[in-house]
C-alpha positions in Angstrom: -31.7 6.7 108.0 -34.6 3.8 108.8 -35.4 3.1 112.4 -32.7 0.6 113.6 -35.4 -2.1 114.5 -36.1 -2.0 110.8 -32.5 -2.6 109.6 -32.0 -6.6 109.3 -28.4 -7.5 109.4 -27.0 -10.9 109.3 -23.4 -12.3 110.7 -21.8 -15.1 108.6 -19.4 -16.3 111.5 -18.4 -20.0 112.0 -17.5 -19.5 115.6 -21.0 -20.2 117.5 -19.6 -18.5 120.5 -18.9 -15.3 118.6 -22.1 -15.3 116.8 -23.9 -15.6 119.8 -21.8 -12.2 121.5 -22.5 -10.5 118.3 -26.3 -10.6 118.9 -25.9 -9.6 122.3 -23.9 -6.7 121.3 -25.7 -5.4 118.1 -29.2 -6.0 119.6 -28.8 -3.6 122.6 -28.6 -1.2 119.6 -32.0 -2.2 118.2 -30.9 -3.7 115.3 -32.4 -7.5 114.2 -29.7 -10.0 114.0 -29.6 -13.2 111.9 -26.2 -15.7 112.0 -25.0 -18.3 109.4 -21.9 -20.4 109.9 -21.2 -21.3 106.4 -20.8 -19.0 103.3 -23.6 -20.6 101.1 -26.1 -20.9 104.6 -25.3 -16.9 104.6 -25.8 -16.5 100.9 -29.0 -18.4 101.0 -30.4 -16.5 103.4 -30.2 -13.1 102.1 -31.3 -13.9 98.6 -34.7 -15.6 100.6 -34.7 -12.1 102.2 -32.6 -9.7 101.4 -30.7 -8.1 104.4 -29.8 -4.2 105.4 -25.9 -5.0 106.0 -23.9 -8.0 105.8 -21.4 -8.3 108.5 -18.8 -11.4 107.1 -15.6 -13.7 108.8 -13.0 -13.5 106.4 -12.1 -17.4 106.9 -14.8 -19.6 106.6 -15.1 -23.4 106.2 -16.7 -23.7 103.1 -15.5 -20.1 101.3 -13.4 -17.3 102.1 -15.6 -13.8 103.2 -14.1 -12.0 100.0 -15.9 -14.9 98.0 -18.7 -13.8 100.0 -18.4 -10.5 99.6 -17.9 -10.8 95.7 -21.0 -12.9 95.3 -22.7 -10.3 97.3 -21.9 -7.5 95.5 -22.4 -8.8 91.8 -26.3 -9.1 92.7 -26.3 -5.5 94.9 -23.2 -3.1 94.3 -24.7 -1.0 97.2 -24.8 -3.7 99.7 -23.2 -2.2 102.7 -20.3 -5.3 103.9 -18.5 -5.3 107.1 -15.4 -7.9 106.9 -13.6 -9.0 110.2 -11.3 -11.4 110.5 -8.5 -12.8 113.3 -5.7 -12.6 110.7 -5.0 -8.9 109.8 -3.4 -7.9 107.0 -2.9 -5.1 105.2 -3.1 -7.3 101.9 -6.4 -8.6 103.2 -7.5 -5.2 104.1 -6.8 -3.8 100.4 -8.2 -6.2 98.8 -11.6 -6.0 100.8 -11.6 -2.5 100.3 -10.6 -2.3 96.7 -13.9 -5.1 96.1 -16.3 -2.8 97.5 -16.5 -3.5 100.8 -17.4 -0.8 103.6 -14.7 -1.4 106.1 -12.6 -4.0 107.7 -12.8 -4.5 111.4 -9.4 -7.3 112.8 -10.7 -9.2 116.0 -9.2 -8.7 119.5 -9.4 -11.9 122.4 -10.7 -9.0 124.3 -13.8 -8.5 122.2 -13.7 -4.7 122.4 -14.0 -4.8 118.2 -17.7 -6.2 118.8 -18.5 -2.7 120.7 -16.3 -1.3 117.4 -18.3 -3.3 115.1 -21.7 -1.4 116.1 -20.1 1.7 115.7 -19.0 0.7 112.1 -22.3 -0.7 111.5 -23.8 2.4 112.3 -21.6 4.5 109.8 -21.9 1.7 107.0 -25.9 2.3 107.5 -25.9 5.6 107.3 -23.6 6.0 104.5 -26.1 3.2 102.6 -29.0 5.3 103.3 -27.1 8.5 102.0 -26.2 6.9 98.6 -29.8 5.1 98.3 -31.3 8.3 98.3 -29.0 9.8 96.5 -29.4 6.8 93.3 -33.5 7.8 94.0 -32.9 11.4 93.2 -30.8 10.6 90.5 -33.2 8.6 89.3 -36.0 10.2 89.3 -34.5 13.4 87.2 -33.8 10.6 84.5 -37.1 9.4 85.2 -38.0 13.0 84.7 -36.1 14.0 81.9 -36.9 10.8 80.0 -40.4 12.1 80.3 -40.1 15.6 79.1 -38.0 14.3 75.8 -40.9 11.7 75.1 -43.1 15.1 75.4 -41.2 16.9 73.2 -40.5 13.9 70.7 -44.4 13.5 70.6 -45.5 16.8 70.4 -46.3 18.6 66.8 -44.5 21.3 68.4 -40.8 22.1 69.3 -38.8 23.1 72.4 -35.9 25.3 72.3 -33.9 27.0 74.9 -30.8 29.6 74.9 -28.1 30.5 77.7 -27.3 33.9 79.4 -25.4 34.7 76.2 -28.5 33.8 74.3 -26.6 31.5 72.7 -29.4 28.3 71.5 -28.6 25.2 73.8 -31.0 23.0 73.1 -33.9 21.7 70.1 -36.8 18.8 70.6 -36.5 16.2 67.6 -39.2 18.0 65.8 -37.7 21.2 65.0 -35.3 19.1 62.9 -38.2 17.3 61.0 -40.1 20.8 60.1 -37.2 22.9 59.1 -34.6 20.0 58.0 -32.0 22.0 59.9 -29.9 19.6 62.4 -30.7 20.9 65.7 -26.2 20.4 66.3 -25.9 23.3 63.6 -27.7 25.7 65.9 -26.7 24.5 69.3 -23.8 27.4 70.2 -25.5 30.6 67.8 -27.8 33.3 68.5 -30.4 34.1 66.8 -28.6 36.4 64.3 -26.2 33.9 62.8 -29.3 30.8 61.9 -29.4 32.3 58.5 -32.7 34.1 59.3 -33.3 37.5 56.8 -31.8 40.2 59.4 -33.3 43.2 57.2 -36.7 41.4 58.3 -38.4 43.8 60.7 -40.3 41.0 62.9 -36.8 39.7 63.3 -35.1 42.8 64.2 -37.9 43.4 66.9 -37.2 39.6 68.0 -34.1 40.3 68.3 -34.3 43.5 70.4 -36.4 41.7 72.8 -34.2 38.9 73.3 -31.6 41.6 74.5 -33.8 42.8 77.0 -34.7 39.9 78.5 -38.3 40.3 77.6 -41.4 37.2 77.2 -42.1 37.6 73.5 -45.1 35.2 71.5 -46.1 34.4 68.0 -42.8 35.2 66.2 -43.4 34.8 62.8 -40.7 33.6 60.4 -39.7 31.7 57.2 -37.4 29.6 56.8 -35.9 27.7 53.1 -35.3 23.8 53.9 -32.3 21.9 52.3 -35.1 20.6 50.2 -35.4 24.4 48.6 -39.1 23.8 50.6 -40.2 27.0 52.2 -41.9 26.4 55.8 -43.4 29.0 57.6 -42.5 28.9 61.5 -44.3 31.0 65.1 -42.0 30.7 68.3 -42.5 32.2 71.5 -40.4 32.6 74.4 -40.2 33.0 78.0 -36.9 34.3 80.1 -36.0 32.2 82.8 -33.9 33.9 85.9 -32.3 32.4 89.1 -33.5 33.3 92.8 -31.5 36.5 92.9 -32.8 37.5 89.7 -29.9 37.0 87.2 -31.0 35.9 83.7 -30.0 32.5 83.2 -31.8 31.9 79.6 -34.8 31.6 77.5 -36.9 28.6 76.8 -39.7 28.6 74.1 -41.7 26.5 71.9 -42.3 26.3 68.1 -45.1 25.4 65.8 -45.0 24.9 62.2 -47.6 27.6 60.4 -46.9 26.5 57.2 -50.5 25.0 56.6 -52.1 27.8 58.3 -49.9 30.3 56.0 -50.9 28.1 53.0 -54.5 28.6 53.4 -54.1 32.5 54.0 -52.6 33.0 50.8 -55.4 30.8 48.7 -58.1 32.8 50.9 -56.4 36.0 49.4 -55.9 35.4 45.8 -59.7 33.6 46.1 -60.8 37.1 47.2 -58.8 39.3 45.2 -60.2 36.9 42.3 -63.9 37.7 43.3 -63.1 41.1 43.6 -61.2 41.6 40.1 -64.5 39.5 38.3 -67.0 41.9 40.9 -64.8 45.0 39.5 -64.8 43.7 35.4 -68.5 42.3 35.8 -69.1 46.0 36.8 -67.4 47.7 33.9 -68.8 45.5 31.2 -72.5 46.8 32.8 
């Protein structure tokens, strides 16, 4: 929570005398006080300058504090709002309440509810700063997750990653583009049931090390598109475990090899061409 001489808080009030009280009160506290005696004076000022908490009288000469309070809220929904008011109801209450506002304080001729007020104040504050930094957080891991899918959309290679049950959870875009498989027909299978050849060695081996939880690289694979286009594809994975060591997952990358696999082969049959006219050049001598 920010150092109370930080935290500006203003009281729309049209009773001088009370405003005045208030700012005795609330500044023995440390907090900085500002008063307005109409709604729009009050409104004006905090959209000069926003405020930390708006403290509000319920009747007011030129608007009622739920006006207030609603005007408030549509530009800030986490605006912490303190209504008081000398006419308590439980209607009024509700309806506070069910707007958005923190809490709902009913004045006494004694003026204890100014001592009450700070303490409200206080809790409205803190609760403020609680869900501020919980909206940062929250926004940062979108911030952050925005990030790693503009990565993984931009990247010529894919990102995948499996559950404990090495069930696939997850595909970047790209895997979809290579292999022209939709990334929602493999979320929920393993390995075994993407249509890959399972009487394929390399994919038995992948397979076994999957089931042991072990880092594997450079699995080769082919894989027919829709299209009848064969592509050529290399993954690799890491396993990923908690603090206590139980396996949570995998996540992995992809690449397409089909280019690379593509100039193997013309490499091959260009040699084994050379060799056949070395070997034929050499009979006819």
């Amino acid at each position: 929570m920010p150092n109370p001489s930080a935290i500006r808080i203003l009281y729309i009030e049209d009773d001088v005398a009370l405003c005045e009280q208030f700012k005795v009160v609330v500044k023995t506290h440390g907090y900085g006080v500002d008063t307005a005696l109409k709604g729009e004076e009050g409104l004006a000022l905090h959209g000069a300058q926003p405020y930390d908490l708006i403290v509000v009288d319920y009747q007011l000469p030129d608007m009622t504090g739920i006006d207030i309070a609603r005007n408030l809220l549509i530009d800030d929904p986490n605006i912490p709002i303190v209504m008081v008011t000398g006419r308590g109801s439980e209607q009024v209450a509700a309806e506070a309440l069910a707007l958005g506002v923190s809490n709902y304080v009913i004045k006494d001729s004694g003026k204890v509810y100014l001592e009450l007020l700070t303490n409200i104040i206080r809790s409205a504050l803190k609760s403020s700063a609680e869900r501020y930094e919980k909206i940062i957080a929250e926004t940062a891991l979108k911030r952050s997750e925005e990030r790693f899918r503009d990565f993984a959309n931009a990247s010529s290679d894919w990102f995948w990653e499996m559950d404990e049950n090495l069930c696939f959870t997850y595909f970047s875009n790209r895997f979809t583009e290579i292999s022209g498989v939709p990334a929602e027909d493999m979320i929920g299978k393993m390995k075994q049931e993407t249509g890959l050849d399972m009487e394929d060695e390399r994919v038995l081996r992948n397979i076994e090390d999957l089931e042991a939880h072990c880092p594997f690289k450079n699995f080769e694979h082919s894989r027919t598109r829709p299209d009848g286009r064969v592509v050529h594809l290399s993954t690799s994975g890491t396993p990923v475990f908690d603090e206590d060591g139980a396996f949570l997952g995998y996540r992995g990358t992809g690449t397409d090899i089909t280019e690379r696999k593509q100039i193997e082969h013309e490499l091959r049959e260009a040699r084994d061409n050379l060799e056949a006219r070395v070997e034929e050049r050499a009979k006819k001598q």
